[in-house]
C-alpha positions as CSV (number, residue, x, y, z in Angstrom):
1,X,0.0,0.0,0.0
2,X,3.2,2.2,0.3
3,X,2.6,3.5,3.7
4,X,5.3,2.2,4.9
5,X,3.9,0.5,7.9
6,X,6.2,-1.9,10.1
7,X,5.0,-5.6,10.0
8,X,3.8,-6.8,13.8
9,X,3.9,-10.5,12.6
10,X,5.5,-12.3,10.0
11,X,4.5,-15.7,9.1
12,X,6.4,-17.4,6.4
13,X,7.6,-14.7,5.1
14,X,4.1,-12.8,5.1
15,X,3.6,-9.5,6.8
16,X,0.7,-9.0,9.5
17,X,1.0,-5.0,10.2
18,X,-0.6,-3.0,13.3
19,X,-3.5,-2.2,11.4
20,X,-4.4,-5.8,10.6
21,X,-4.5,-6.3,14.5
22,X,-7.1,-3.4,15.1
23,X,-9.4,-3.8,12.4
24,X,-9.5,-7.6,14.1
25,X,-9.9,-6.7,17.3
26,X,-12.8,-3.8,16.2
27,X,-14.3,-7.1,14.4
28,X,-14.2,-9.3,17.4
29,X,-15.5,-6.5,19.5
30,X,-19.0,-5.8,17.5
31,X,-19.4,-9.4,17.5
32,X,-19.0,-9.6,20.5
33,X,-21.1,-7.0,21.4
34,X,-23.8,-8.2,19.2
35,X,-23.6,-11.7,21.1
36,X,-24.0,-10.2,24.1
37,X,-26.2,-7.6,24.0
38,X,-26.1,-5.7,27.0
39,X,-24.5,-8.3,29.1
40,X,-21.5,-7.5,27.2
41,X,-18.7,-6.7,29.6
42,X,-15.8,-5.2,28.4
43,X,-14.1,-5.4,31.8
44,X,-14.0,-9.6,30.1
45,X,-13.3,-8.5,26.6
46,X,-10.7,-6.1,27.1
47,X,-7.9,-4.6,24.6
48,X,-5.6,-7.5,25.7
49,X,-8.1,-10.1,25.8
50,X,-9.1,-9.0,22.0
51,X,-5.6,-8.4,20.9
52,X,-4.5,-12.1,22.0
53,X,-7.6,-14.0,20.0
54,X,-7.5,-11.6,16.9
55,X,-3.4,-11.9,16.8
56,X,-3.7,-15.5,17.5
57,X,-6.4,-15.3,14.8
58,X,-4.2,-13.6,12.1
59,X,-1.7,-15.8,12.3
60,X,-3.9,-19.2,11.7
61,X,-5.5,-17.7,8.7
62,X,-1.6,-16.9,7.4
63,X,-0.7,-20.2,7.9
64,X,-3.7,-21.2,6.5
65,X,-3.5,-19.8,3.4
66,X,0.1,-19.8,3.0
67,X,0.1,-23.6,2.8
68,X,-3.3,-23.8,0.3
69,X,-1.5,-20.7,-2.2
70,X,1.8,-23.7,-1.7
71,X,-0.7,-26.3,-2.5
72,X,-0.9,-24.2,-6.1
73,X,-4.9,-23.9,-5.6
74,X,-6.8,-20.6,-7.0
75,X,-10.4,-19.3,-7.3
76,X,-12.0,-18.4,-10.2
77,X,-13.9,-15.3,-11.2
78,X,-16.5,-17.7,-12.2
79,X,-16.2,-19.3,-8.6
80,X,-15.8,-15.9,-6.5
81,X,-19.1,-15.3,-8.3
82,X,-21.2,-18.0,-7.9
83,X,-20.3,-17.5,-3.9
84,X,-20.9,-14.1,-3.4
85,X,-24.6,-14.6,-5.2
86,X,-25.2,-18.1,-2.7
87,X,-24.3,-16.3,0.8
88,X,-27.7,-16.2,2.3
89,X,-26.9,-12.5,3.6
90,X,-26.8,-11.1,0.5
91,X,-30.0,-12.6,-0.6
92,X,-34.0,-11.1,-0.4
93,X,-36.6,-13.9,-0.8
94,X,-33.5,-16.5,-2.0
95,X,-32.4,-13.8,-5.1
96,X,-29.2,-12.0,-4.6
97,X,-30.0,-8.8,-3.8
98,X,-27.3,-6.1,-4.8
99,X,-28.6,-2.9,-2.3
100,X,-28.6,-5.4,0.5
101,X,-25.0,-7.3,-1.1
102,X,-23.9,-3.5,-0.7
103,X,-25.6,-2.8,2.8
104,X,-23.9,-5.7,4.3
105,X,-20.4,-4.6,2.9
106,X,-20.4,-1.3,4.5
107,X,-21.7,-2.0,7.8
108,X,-18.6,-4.3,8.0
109,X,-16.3,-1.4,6.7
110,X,-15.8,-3.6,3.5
111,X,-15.7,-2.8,-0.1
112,X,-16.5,-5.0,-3.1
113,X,-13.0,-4.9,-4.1
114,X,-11.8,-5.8,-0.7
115,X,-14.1,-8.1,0.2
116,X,-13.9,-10.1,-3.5
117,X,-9.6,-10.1,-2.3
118,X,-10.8,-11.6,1.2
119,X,-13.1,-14.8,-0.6
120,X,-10.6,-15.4,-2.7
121,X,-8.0,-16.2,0.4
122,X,-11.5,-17.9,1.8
123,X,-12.2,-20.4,-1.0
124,X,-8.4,-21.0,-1.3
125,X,-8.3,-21.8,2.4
126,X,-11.4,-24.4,2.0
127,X,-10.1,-25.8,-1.0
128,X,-7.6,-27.2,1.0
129,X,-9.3,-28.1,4.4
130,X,-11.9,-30.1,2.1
131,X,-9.1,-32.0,0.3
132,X,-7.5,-33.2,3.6
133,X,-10.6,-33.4,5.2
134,X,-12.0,-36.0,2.2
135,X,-8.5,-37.9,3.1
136,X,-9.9,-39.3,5.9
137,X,-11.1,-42.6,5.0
138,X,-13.0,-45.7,7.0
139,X,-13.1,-49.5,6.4
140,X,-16.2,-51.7,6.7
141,X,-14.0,-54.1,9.9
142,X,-13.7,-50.6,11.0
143,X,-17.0,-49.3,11.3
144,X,-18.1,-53.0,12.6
145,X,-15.9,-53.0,14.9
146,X,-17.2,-49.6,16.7
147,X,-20.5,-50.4,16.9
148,X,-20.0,-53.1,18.2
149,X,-18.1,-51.8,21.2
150,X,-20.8,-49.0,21.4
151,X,-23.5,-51.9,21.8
152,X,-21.5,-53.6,24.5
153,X,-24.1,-53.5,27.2
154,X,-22.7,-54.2,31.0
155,X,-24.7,-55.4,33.9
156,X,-23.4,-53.5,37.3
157,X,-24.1,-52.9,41.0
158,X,-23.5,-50.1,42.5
159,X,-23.6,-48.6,46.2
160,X,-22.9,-44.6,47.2
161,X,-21.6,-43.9,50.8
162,X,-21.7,-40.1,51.3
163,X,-19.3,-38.2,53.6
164,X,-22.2,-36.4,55.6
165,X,-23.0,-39.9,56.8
166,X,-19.9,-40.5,58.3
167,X,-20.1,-37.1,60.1
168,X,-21.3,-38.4,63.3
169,X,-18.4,-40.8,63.7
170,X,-16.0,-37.7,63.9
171,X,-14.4,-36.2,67.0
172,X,-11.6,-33.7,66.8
173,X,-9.4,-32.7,69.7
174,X,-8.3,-29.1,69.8
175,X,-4.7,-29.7,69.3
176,X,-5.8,-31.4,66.1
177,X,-7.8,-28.1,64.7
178,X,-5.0,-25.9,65.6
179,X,-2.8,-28.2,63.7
180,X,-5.0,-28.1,60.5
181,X,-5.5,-24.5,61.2
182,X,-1.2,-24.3,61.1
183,X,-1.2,-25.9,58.1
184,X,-3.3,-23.5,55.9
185,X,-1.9,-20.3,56.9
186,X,-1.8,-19.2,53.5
187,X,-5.2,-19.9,53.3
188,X,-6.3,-17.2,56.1
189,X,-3.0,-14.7,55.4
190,X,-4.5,-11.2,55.3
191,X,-3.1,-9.2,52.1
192,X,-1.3,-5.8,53.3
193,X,-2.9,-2.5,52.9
194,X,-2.4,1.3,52.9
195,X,-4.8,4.3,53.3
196,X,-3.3,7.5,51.7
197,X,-4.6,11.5,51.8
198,X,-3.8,13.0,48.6
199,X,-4.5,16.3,47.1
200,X,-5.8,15.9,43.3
201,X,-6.2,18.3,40.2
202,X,-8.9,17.5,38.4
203,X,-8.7,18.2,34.3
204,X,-12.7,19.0,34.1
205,X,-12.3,21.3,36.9
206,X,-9.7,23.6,34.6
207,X,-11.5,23.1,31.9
208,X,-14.9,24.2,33.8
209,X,-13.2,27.9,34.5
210,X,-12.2,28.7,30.9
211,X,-13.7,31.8,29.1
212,X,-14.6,31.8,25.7
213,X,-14.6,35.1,23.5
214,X,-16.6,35.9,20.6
215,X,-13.4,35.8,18.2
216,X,-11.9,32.5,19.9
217,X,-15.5,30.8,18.7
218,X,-15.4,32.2,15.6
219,X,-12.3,30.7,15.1
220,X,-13.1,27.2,16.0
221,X,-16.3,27.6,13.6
222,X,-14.0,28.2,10.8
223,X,-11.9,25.0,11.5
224,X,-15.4,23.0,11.8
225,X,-16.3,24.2,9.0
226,X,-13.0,23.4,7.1
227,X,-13.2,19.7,8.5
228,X,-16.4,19.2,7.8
229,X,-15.3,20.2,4.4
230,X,-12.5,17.8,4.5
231,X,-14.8,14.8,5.7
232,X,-15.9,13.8,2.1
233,X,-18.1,10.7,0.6
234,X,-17.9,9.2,-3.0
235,X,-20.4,7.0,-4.5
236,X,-18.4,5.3,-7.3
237,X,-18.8,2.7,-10.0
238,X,-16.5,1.1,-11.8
239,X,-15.8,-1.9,-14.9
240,X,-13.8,-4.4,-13.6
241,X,-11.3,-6.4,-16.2
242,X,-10.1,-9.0,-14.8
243,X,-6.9,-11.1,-15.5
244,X,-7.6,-14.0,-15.4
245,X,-8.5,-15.3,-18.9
246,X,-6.4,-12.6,-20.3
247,X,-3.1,-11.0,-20.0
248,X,-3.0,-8.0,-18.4
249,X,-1.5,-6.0,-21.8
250,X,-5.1,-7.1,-23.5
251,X,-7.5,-5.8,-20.4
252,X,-5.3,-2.5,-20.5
253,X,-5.6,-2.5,-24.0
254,X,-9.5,-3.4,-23.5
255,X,-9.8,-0.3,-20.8
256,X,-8.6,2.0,-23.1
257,X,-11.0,1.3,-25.8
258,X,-13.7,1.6,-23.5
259,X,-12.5,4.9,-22.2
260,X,-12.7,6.2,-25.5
261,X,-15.9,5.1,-26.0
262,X,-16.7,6.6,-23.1
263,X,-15.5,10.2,-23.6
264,X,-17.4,10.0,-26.8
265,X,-20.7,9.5,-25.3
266,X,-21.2,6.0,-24.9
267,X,-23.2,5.2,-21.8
268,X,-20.5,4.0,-19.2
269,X,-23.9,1.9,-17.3
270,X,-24.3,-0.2,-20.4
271,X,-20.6,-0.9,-20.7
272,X,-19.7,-1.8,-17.6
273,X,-23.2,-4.1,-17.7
274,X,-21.2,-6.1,-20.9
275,X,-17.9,-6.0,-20.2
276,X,-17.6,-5.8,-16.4
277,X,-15.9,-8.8,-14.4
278,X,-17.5,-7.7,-11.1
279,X,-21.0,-9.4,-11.1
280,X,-21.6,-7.6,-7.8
281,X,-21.7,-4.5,-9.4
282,X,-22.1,-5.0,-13.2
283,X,-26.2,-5.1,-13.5
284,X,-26.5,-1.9,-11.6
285,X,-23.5,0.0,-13.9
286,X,-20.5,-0.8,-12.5
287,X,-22.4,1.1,-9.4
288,X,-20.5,0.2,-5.5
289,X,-22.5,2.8,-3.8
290,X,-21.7,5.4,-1.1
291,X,-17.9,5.2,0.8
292,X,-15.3,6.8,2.7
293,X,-11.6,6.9,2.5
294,X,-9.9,4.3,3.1
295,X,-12.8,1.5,1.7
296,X,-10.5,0.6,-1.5
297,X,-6.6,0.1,-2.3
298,X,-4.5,2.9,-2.5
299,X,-4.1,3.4,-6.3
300,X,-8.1,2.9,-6.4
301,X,-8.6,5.4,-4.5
302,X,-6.1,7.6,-5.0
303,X,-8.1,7.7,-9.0
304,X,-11.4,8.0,-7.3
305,X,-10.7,10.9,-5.6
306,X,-8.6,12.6,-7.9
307,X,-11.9,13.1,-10.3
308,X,-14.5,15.6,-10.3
309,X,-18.5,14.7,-10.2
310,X,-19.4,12.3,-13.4
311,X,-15.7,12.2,-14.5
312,X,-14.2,8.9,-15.6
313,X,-10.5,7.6,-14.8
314,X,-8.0,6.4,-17.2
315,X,-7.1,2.7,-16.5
316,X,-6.0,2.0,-13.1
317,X,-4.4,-1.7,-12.1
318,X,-5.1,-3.1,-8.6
319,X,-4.2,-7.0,-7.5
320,X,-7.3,-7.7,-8.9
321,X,-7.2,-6.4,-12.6
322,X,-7.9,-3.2,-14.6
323,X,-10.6,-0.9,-13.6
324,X,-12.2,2.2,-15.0
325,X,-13.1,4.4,-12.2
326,X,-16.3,7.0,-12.3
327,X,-16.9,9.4,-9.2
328,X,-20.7,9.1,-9.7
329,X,-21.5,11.7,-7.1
330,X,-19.5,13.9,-4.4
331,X,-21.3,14.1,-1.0
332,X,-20.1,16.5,1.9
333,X,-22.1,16.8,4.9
334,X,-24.2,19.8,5.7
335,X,-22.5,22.4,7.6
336,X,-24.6,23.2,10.5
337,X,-25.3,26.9,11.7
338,X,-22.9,29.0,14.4
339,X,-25.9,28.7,16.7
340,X,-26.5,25.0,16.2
341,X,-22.8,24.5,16.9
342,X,-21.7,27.2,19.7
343,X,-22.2,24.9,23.0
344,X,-19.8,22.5,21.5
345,X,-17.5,24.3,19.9
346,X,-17.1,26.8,23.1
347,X,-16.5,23.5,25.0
348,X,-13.7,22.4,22.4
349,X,-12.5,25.9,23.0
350,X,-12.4,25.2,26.9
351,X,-10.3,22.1,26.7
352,X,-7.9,23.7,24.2
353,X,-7.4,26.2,26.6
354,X,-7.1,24.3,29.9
355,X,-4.2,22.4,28.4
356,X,-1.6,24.7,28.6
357,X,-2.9,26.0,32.7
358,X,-3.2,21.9,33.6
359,X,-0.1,21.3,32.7
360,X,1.6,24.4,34.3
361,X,-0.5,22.7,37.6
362,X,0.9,19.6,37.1
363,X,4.2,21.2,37.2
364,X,3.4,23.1,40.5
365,X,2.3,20.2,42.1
366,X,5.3,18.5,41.3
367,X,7.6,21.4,42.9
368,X,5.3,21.1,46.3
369,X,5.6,17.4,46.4
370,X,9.5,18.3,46.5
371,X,9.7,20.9,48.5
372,X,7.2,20.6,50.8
373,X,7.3,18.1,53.4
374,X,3.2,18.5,54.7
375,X,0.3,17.6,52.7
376,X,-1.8,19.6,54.3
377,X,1.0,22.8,53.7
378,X,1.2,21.6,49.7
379,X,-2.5,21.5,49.6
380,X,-3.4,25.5,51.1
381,X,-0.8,26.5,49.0
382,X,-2.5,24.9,45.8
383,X,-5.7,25.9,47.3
384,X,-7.2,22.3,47.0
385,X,-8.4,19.8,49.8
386,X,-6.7,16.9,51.1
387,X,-8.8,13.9,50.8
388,X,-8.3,10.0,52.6
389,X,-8.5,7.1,50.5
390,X,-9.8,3.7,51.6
391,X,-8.1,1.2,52.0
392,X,-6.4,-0.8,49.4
393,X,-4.1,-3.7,48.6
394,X,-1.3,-3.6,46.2
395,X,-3.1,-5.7,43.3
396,X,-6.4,-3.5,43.6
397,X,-8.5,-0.9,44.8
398,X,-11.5,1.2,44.2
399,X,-11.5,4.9,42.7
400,X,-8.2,6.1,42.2
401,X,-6.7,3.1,43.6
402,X,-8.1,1.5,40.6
403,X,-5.2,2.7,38.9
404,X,-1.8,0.6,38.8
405,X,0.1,3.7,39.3
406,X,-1.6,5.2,41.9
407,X,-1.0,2.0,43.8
408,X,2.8,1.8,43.1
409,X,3.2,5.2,44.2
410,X,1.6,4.6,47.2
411,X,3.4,1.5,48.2
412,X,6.7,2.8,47.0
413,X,9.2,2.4,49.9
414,X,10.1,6.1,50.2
415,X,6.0,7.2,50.2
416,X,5.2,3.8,52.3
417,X,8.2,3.3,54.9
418,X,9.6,7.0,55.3
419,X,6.6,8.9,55.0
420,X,7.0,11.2,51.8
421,X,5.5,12.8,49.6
422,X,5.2,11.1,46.5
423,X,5.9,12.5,43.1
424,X,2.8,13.5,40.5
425,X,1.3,10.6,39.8
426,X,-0.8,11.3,35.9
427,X,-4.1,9.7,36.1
428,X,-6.9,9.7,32.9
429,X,-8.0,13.2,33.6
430,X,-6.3,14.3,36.8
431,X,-3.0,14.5,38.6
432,X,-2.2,13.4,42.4
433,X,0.3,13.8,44.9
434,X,0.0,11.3,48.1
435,X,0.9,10.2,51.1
436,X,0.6,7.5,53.5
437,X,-2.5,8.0,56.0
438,X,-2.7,4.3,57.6
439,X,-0.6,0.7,56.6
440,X,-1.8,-2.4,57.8
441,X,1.4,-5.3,57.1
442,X,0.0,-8.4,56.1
443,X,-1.2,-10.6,59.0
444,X,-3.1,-13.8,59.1
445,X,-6.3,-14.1,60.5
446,X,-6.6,-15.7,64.0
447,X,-7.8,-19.0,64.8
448,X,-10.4,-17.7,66.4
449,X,-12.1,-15.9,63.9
450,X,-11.7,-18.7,61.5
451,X,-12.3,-21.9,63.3
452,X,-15.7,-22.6,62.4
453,X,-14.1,-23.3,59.1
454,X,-11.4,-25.0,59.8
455,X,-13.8,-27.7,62.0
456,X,-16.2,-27.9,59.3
457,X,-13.1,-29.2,56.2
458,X,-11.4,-31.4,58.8
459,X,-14.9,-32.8,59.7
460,X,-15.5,-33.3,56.1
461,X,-11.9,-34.5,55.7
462,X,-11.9,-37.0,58.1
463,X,-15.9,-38.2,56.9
464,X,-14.6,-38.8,53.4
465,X,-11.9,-40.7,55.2
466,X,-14.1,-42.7,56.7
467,X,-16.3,-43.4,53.6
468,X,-13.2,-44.7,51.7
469,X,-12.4,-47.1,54.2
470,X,-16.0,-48.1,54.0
471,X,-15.8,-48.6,50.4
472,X,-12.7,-50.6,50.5
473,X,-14.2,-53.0,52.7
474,X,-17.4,-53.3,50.9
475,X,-15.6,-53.9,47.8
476,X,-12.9,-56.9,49.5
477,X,-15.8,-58.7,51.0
478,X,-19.5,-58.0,50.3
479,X,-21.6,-56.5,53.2
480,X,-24.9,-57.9,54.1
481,X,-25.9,-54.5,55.6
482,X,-25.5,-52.2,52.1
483,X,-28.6,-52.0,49.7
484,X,-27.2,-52.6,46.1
485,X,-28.3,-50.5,43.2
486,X,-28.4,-52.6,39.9
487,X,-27.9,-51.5,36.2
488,X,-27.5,-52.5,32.9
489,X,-26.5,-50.1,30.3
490,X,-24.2,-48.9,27.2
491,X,-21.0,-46.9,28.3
492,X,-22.6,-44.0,26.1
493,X,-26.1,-44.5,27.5
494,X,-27.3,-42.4,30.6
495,X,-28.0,-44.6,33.5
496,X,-29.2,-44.2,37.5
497,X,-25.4,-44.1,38.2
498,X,-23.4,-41.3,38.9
499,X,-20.9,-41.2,35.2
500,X,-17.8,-41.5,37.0
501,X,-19.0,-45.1,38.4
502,X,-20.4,-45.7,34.9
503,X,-17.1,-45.3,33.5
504,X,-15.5,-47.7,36.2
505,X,-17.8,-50.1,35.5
506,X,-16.2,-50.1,31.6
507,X,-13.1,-50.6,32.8
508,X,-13.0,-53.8,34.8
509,X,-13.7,-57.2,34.7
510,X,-16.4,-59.6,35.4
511,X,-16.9,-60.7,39.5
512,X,-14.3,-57.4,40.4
513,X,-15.6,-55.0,42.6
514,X,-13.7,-51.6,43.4
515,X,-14.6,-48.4,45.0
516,X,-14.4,-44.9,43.0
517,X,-14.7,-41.6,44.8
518,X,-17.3,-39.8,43.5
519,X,-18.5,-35.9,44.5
520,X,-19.3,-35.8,48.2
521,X,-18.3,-39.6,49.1
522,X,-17.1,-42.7,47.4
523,X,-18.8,-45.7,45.4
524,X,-18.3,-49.7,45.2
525,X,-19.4,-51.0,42.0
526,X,-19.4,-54.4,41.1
527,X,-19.4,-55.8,37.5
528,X,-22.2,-58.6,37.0
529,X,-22.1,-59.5,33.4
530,X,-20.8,-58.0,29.9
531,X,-23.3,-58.9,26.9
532,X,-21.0,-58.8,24.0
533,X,-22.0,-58.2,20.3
534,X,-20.0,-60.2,17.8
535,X,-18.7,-57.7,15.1
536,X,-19.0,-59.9,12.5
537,X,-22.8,-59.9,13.4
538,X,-23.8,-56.2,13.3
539,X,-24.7,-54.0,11.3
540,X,-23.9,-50.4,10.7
541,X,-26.4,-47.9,10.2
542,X,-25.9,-45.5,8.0
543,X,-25.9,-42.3,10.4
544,X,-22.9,-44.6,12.2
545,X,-21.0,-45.0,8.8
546,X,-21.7,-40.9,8.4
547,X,-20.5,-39.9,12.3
548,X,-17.4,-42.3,11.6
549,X,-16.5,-41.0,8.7
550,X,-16.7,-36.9,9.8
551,X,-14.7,-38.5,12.8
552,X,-12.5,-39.1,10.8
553,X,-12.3,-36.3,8.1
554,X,-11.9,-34.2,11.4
555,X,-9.1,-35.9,12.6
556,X,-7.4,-35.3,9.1
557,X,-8.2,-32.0,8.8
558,X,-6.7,-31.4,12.6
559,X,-3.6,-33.2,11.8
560,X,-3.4,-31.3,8.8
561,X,-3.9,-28.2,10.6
562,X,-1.3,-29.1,13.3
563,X,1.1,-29.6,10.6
564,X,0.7,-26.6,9.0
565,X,1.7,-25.0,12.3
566,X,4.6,-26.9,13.0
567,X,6.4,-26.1,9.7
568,X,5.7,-22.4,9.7
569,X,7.7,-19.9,10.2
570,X,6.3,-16.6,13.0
571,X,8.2,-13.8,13.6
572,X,6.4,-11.7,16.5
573,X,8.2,-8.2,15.7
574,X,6.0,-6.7,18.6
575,X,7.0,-7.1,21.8
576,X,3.7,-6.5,22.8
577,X,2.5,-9.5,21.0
């Protein structure tokens, strides 16, 4: 694109830059946030939470489609057609439907160019899944086999003992408690904590006082104006020639012949209807609708808005042929009225303004914190109140202790241990200066406070004890006293039984009994009986064959896949990757 952007990620030799990453991560989020709804939580989906899936993203579809472009696989024009006309999204009442084909596009930020460049990596990509994917084969001893291990039916007992039974048979001594209570410390350790006073300048505040003449609003209605001026919209249409099934020196040769036929009055509509590659566009005259800077590749779009209203380009090349461009319309927006626009502009005045006097308060601040060795001095010279925070650990706080470096300034060992005055500390939109108002060192909780929990696991420690031993000796000899429960199922069948002791039950033999701890106690199940199915007997149905077989074609495609990965190249170029 000549823009001379650094690469973030280089797989195999192919560049991922910075501005892959964000349009990504702006993708992930309106998904997201479409998901979700209003339960969407971007405490959850945060920058780095984003920027790890859509890197991690990236760099899958690069390997991707690295290995099917070294596979030597393409996609038609014919093929990038017939896909765009079948994606349901694009269709009203089954038909494609070009308005909403173009609809679609721009609410993703896409144009037809681009996104015609993104199905072609798409179809290249699937190409070569589907072939590895159709590797996967199955054979008829195979499938046999399968089913009959998934008819295998199994003929169990099964008894539960829970803990909460065994709870009565527990007696602890107090020396025991305070030995358990010893040995989880950790577990009761109270984090350490500090409570500062801190004198703050608030950004609003400045900004709040500023005065706004009548020639400092005039002046930032001229530069509205001018911007708004600057924020312009083309609706463009364009005749596609492709290069596929000819060279490019004939589709230049082509585009120049139609250009002249054009400039003497031909209608461009009806030419771009016969001879245009883009079948997205070429009913409707070439037409791609409304768009903003940015939507197409550079030397597209350097053409498109290098023309005036109605004017059509000479031939331009892109990756994805030779186009003749026509601005069909210009569009700026309306320029509203000084009235309609004086409350905002005088605020844009106001924070102009309160830069320059925010930052000479910063600097202020900054001389107090070092020369002044009482808050409560620093903050009647700067005229502002000294205000107590609440208490906060080092890993997280509310308010301004929300912020990392509020808390590292406050538990800095000059501000913490000797009592200073810490140095400004830049927030979002404020500045602070702190010091220590209370520190409580980390301590543990006493047994006291904590005991009723520390009984309560050893009980349930010691009861689960007890039910294991319980088990064992159920399962070595078999108690008279115990009420069996009996079963006979499939291993992928849902039974009475908990699934853990399902699953125990398909793993040993006939006559073997053997306890299993299960949630809230252990198990004894006994195995009965095993009602084999001869392979050679059953049959296969065919949704058996089908789930086999997509087993298996997934298993090839993943393998594949895993491949891929292994004999790639990544460079990470980022360290903030």
């Amino acid at each position: 694109m000549g823009s001379g952007e650094q690469a973030a990620i280089e797989v195999d030799g192919v560049e991922i830059n910075e501005s892959d990453i964000a349009r990504a991560i702006e993708l992930q989020r309106a998904n997201l946030s479409r998901q979700f709804g209003e339960q969407f939580n971007e405490d959850i989906f945060n920058d780095q939470f984003l920027r790890q899936a859509a890197v991690e993203q990236l760099i899958n579809e690069k390997i991707s489609l690295n290995q099917a472009m070294k596979l030597g696989l393409t996609a038609s024009a014919r093929m990038i057609d017939e896909t765009i006309v079948g994606i349901p999204a694009f269709q009203d009442n089954g038909r494609f439907d070009r308005d909403q084909y173009l609809d679609v596009l721009r609410m993703n930020g896409m144009s037809p160019v681009t996104f015609r460049k993104a199905l072609v990596s798409d179809i290249v990509v699937n190409q070569a899944q589907a072939a590895f994917a159709l590797s996967g084969f199955i054979t008829p001893f195979s499938t046999k086999f399968k089913t009959a291990l998934d008819a295998e039916e199994r003929s169990f007992e099964y008894v539960e003992l829970e803990a909460k039974d065994f709870k009565g048979q527990v007696l602890l001594t107090e020396e025991e408690i305070e030995q358990a209570y010893n040995n989880s410390l950790e577990r009761f350790a109270v984090p350490e904590m500090v409570s500062v006073k801190y004198i703050e300048i608030k950004r609003a505040d400045i900004i709040a006082t500023q005065q706004v003449s009548n020639e400092e609003l005039q002046a930032a209605y001229n530069e509205y104006k001018q911007r708004v001026s600057s924020n312009e919209q083309r609706q463009a249409a364009h005749i596609l020639l492709e290069t596929g099934d000819r060279s490019l020196k004939e589709a230049k040769a082509l585009a120049t012949e139609l250009k002249q036929r054009i400039d003497q009055g031909e209608s461009f509509e009806k030419l771009a209807a016969e001879y245009s590659d883009d079948i997205g566009s070429k009913a409707d005259g070439g037409d791609l609708g409304i768009t903003l800077r940015g939507s197409f590749e550079e030397s597209f779009e350097n053409a498109l808005y290098s023309l005036n209203e109605g004017a059509v380009s000479a031939p331009v090349e892109t990756e994805f042929g030779v186009h003749l461009i026509r601005a069909s319309k210009v569009i700026t927006d309306d320029i509203s009225s000084l009235a309609d626009m004086k409350s905002a502009l005088e605020q844009e005045v106001r924070i102009a303004k309160a830069f320059d006097e925010y930052e000479n308060k910063i600097h202020e601040l900054s001389d107090l914190a070092f020369s002044i060795t009482s808050l409560e001095e620093a903050g009647k010279i700067a005229s502002l109140p000294v205000k107590t925070s609440a208490l906060f650990q080092r890993d997280g706080g509310d308010g301004l202790a929300s912020s990392e470096s509020f808390r590292e300034a406050a538990f800095a060992g000059n501000v913490l241990y000797d009592n200073e005055i810490s140095s400004v500390i830049e927030l979002t939109d404020s500045a602070v200066i702190l010091t220590i108002n209370e520190h409580k060192p980390e301590s543990v909780k006493p047994l006291s406070d904590v005991k009723a929990l520390v009984v309560d696991e050893l009980t349930f420690a010691r009861s689960l004890e007890l039910a294991e031993q319980k088990a064992k000796v159920i399962a070595q000899a078999e108690s008279a006293d115990v009420k069996w429960n009996k079963v006979t199922t499939t291993f992928a069948q849902t039974s009475a039984a908990d699934r853990v002791i399902q699953q125990r039950a398909f793993a040993i033999k006939t006559g073997e009994a053997v306890s299993v701890e299960i949630q809230g106690g252990y198990a004894v199940v006994k195995l009965n009986s095993i009602d084999k199915k001869d392979w050679q007997t059953v049959t296969a149905s065919d949704q058996q064959i089908a789930e086999e077989r997509d087993a298996n074609s997934r298993k090839a495609l993943l393998s594949f896949q895993a491949w891929s990965k292994d004999n790639s190249k990544v460079k990470l170029k980022n360290s903030s990757i």
